[in-house]
matplotlib code that plots the C-alpha trace (Angstrom):
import matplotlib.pyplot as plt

x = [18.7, 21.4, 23.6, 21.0, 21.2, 23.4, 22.7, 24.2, 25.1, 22.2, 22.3, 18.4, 17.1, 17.4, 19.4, 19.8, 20.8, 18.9, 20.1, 18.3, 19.1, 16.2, 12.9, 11.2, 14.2, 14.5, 11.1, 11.4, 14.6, 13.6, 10.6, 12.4, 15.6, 12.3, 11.7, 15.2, 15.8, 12.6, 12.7, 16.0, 14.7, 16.1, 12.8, 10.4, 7.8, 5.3, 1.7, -0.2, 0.0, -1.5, -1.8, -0.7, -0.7, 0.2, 0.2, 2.4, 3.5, 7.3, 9.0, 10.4, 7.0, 5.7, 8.9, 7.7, 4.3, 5.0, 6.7, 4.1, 1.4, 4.0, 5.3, 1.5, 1.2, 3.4, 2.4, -1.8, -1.0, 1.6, 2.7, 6.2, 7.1, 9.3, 8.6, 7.6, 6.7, 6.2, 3.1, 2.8, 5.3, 5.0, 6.5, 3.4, 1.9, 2.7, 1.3, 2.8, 2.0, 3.9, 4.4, 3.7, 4.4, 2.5, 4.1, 5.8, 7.7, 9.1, 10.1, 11.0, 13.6, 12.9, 15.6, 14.0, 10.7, 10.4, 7.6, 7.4, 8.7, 10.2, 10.7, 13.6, 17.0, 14.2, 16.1, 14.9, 17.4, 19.3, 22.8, 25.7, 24.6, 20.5, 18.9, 19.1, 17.5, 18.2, 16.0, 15.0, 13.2, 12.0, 13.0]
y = [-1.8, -1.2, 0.5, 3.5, 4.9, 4.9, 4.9, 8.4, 9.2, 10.0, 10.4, 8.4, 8.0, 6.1, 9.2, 7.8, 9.8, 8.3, 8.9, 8.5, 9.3, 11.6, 12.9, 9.5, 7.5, 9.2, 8.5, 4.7, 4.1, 6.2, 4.1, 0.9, 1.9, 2.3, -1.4, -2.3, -0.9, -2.5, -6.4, -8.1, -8.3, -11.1, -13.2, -11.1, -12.2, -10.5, -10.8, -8.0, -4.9, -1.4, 1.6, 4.4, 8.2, 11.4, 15.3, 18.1, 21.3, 21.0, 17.9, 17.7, 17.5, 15.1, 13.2, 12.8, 12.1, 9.1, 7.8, 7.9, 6.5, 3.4, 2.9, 2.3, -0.7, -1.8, -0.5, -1.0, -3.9, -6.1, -5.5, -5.4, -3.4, -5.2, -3.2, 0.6, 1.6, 5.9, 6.4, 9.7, 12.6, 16.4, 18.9, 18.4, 14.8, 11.7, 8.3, 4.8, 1.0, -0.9, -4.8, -6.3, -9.1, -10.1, -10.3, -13.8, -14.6, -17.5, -15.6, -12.5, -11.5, -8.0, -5.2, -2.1, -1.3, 2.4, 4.5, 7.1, 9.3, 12.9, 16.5, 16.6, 17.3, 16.6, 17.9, 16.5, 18.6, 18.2, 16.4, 16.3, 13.2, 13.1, 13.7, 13.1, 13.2, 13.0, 11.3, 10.4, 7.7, 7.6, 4.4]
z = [-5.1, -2.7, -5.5, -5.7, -1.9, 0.6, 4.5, 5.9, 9.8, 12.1, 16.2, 16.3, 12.9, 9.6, 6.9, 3.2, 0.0, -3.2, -6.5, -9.6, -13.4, -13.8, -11.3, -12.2, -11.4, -7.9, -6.6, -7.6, -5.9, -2.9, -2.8, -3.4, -0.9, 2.2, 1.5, 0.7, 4.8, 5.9, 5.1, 3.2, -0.6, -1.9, -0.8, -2.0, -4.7, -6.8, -6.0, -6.1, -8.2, -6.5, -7.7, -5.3, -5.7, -3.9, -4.1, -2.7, -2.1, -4.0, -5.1, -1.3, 0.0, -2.4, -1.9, 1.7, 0.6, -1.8, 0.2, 3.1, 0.9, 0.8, 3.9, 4.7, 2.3, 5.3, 8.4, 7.2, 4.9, 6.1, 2.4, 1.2, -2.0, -4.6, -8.0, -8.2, -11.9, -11.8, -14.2, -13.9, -11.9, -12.0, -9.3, -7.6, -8.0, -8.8, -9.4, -9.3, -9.6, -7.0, -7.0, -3.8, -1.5, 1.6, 4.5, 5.8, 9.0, 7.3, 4.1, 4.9, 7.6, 9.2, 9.5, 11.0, 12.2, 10.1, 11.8, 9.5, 6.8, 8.2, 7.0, 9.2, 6.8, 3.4, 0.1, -3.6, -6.3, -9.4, -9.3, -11.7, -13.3, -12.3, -9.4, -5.4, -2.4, 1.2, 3.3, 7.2, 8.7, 12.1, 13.8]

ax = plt.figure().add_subplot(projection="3d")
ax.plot(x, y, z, "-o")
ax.set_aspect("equal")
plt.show()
């Protein structure tokens, strides 16, 4: 995963760019990079499969959304995401199945405790090849 983001300079928080080959793309790795920063994924092993959903405003808002709906799995769950699959994406909506794994001390070494998804510096657009987005975690 780590080939689809990169971590960018930031005075308190967690800054990434995402990249994606197309809208779909973006919101998978995005998705994939918040676990990828929360918990080393080379451990992780599929158990359950979720479905997951979210609405808003623009593709930055939903962007922010999605990926709220996710980081709960976490924060509610004590689940760990290790495949996103986009069903369904629009400007305004989209809908995903997500591959999880539960949460084990002995498995799964921790990296950083995200505490939420921010508007702060938020941009989902077109690239040269694909799309990208820049997004902040609050640590």
């Amino acid at each position: 995963m780590a080939n689809h983001y990169t971590q960018l300079d930031h005075t308190a928080d967690l800054r990434i760019r995402v990249t994606g080959s197309d809208i779909s793309d973006l919101f998978k790795n995005a998705g994939l990079a918040l676990f990828d920063l929360i918990a080393k994924s080379d451990r992780l092993e599929s158990h359950e499969v979720i479905e997951v959903a979210a609405t808003g405003d623009d593709p930055a808002d939903l962007m922010v959304n999605f990926l709220r709906e996710l980081l709960y799995l976490w924060t509610g769950d004590e689940k760990l995401v290790s495949m996103i699959h986009i069903m369904q994406l629009s400007n305004t909506a989209v809908s995903a199945r997500v591959t999880t794994d539960r949460y084990a001390p002995e498995r799964h070494e921790m990296l950083h405790e995200i505490k939420a998804v921010t508007y702060h510096q938020i941009d989902v657009r077109r690239a040269r090849k694909g799309w990208e987005a820049i997004i902040v975690f609050d640590v």
